[in-house]
C-alpha positions in Angstrom: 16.7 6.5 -3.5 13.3 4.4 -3.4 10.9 5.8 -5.2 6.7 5.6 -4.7 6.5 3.6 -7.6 9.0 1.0 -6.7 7.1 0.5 -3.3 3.7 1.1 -3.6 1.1 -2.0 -4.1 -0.2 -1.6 -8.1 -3.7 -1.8 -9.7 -5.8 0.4 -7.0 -9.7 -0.1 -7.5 -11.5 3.4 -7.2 -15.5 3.4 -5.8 -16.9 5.8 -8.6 -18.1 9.0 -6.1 -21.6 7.9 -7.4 -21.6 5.0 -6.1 -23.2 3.6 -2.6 -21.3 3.4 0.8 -22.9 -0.1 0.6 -20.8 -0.7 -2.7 -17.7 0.3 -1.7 -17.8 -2.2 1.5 -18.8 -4.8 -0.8 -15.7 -4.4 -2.7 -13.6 -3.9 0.1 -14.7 -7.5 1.3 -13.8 -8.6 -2.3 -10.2 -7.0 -2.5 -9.6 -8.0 1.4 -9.0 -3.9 1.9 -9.7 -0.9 4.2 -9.5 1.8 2.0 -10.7 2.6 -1.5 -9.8 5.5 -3.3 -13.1 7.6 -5.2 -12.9 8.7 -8.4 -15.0 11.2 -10.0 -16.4 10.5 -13.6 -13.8 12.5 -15.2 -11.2 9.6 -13.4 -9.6 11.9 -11.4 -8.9 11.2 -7.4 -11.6 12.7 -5.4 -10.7 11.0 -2.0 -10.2 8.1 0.0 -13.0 6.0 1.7 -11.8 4.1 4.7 -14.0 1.5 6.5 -13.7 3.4 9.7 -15.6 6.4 7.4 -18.3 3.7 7.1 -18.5 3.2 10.4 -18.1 6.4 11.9 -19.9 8.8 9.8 -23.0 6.4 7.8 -23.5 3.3 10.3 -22.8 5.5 13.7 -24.7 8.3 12.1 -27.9 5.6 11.7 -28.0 6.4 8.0 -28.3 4.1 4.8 -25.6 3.0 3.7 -27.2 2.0 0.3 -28.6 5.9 0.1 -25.2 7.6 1.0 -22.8 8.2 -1.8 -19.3 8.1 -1.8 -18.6 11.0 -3.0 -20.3 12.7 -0.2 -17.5 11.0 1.9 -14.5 13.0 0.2 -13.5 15.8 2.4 -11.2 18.4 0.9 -8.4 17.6 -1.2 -7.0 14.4 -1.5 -3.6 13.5 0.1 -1.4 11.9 -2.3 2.3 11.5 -3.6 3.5 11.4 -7.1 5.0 8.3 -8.8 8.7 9.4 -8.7 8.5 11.2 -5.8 11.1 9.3 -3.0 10.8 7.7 0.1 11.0 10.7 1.9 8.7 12.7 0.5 6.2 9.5 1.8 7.7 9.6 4.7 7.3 13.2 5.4 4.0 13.1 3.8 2.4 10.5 5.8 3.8 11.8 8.8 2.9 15.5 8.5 -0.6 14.3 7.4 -0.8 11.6 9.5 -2.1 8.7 6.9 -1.6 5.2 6.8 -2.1 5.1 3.1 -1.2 7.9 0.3 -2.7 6.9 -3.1 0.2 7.2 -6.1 -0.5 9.4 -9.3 1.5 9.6 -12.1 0.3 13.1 -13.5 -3.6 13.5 -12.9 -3.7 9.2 -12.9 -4.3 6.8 -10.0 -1.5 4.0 -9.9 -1.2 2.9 -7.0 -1.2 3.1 -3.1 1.6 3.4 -0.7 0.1 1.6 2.4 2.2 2.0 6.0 3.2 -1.7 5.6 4.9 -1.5 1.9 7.1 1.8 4.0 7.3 -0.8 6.9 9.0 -3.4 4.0 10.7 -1.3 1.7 12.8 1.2 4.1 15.0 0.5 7.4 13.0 -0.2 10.5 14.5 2.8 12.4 12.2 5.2 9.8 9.4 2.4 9.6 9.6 3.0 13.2 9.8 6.8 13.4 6.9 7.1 10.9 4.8 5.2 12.8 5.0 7.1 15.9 4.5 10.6 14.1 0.9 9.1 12.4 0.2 7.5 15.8 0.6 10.7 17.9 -3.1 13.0 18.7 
């Protein structure tokens, strides 16, 4: 079966948790993406920053964006899938947690990111399809 690694889009940039909100949305305009995953000092996943986060929780708020770190962004544990795990496990993982994007470790290592498009070309439309109505659903 299809495996994380065979699907998911390679060379993920982290935002160090350190580093500004205001950072991290200059290099999501640079890599043309909506999430970024943050990586504490010791390299290890510590979240994901979405722009909506930017939005919602810094701009909405009426704070800095240039005083906010990203770190402070990282709720709980991050929501990921392992390299060789297989499409299913994405599947079931996306689904139950409802994301649109599962970063890819291979042991404690970022390697990628499984977005809801690479699913949407990698598997048949039918589970495409049923995926995206169980993150879609309130």
């Amino acid at each position: 079966m299809t495996t994380a690694r065979e699907i998911m889009t390679e060379g993920a940039e982290c935002i160090g948790e350190q580093e500004s909100v205001l950072d991290a949305a200059k290099k999501m305009t640079e890599l043309d993406v909506g999430a970024l995953p943050i990586c504490g000092s010791d390299d290890r996943l510590k979240g994901v920053l979405t722009d909506r986060d930017i939005v919602v929780k810094v701009l909405g708020a009426g704070k800095d964006p240039q005083q906010v770190k990203a770190g402070t962004l990282a709720q709980g544990e991050a929501v990921t899938i392992g390299a060789d795990d297989d499409a299913s496990e994405i599947l079931r993982t996306m689904g139950a947690h409802q994301v649109r994007r599962l970063p890819v470790i291979d042991g404690h290592r970022l390697v990628g990111i499984v977005a809801l498009a690479d699913v949407a070309r990698a598997l048949p439309d039918a589970k495409a399809g049923d995926l995206l109505e169980a993150i879609s659903t309130d």
